[in-house]
N, C-alpha and C positions, 0 to 999 in steps of 0.2 A: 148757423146752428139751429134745429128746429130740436127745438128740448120737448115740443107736442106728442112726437112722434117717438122719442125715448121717453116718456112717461108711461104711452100706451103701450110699449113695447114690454116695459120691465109692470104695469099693473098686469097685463098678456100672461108672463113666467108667472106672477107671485096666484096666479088662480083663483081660487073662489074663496080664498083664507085670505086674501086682500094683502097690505101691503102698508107700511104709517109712512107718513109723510116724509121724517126726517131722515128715514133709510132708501126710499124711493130719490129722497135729493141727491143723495150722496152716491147712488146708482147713478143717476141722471149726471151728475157734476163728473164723473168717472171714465162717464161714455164720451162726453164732450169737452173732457179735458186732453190737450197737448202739450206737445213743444211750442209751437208757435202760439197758441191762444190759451190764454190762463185762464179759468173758470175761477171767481170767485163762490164758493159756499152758501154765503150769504143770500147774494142774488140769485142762485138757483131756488137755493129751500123758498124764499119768497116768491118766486116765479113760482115752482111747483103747487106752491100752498093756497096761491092767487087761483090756477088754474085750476087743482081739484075742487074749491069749494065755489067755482063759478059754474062748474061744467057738472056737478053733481047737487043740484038745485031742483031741479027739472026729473021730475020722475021717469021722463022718458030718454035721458040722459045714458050716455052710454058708461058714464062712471057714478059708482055709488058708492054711499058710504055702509058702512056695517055698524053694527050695533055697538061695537066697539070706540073709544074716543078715537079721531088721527088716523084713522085706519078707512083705507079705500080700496075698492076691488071695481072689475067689469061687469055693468049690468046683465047679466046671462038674460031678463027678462025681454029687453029688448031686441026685435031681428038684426040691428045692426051687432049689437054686444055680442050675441050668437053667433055671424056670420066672422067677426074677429076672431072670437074661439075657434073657429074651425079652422079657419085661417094658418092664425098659429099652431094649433096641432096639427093639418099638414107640414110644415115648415120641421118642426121637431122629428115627425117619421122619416122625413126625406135624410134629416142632418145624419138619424142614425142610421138607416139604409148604405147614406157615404161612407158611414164610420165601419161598418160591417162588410165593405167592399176594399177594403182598403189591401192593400198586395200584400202578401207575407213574402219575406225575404226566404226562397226555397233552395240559394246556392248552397253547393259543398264547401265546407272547408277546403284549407289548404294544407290544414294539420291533422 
C-alpha cells in the first residue's frame, strides 16, 4: 500500500480549501482498506499526520498548511504543486468527457 500517493491524491480533490487531517485518514484508510488487508485507523491517522507535518515544513514543500489548525492543502506556489494541479484537472475533464460519451440505450420497445 503507498498511503503517499492516496494522501496526495485526496489533498489533489479537497483544492485550495485544504483538507484536516482526521478526514483526509479516514479517506486514506477507505482507499486502502479490503477484504484481505485490514487498515487499522489508528495507524493510518498517525501515518497521515507524521507525513503531513514532515513534508509541510519546508516552504518549498509541495504540501502546506493553511491558516487554519489540522488543516492542509497543495502548495499552488511551488512548479511541482502547480504541475500536480494540472495534472489532476486533466484527469477530471477526461473522467467527464467518459461520462458524457457514454451510449444511450436508443432500442424500441416491445410494448
Amino acid at each position: 500500500m503507498n498511503y503517499d500517493q492516496e494522501i496526495l491524491r485526496f489533498l489533489l480533490e479537497a483544492g485550495d480549501e485544504g483538507i484536516a487531517v482526521k478526514k483526509l485518514a479516514l479517506h486514506v484508510q477507505n482507499a486502502c482498506n479490503n477484504l484481505f488487508n485490514v487498515v487499522n485507523f489508528d495507524d493510518v491517522y498517525i501515518y497521515v499526520r507524521q507525513y503531513l507535518m514532515r513534508n509541510s515544513k519546508n516552504p518549498n514543500s509541495v504540501i502546506e498548511r493553511t491558516e487554519s489548525r489540522g488543516i492542509y492543502r497543495i502548495n499552488t506556489n511551488v512548479s511541482e504543486g502547480q504541475q500536480r494541479m494540472l495534472h489532476f484537472g486533466r484527469k477530471i475533464d477526461e473522467e467527464l468527457e467518459e461520462e458524457k460519451n457514454v451510449d444511450i440505450d436508443q432500442s424500441l420497445s416491445l410494448f
